[in-house]
N, C-alpha and C positions, 0 to 999 in steps of 0.2 A: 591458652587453648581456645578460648570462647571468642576471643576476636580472628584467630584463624579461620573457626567455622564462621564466623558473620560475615566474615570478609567471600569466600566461596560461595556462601547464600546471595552474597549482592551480585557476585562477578556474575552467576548462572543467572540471577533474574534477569540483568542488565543483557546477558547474550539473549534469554527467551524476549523480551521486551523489543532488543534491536531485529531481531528475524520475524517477529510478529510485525514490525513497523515495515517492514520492507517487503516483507509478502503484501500488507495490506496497500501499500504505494505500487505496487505492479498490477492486482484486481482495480482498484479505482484509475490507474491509467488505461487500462484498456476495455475499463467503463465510461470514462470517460471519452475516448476514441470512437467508439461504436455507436454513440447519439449524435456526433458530430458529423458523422460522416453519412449517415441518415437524414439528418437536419440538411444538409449540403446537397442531398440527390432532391429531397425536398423541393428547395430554394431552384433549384435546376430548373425542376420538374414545375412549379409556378412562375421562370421567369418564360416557360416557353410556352 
């Protein structure tokens, strides 16, 4: 009985872990994006 429940404790960690990783890979891409593209009107904006 006790490695059925340990086994459901990993599986649910393992799903909270994978959805926590993958929200956070969507926030830092489109943190990522939005300094870039600021930095770029930047570079614009001094080569003229």
């Amino acid at each position: 009985m006790y490695p059925v429940i340990a086994l459901i404790v990993l599986l649910v960690f393992t799903w909270i872990v994978a959805m926590w990783a993958s929200c956070g890979e969507n926030e830092e891409h489109d943190d990522v994006e939005k300094p870039e593209q600021s930095s770029d009107e930047h570079d614009h904006r001094d080569a003229d």
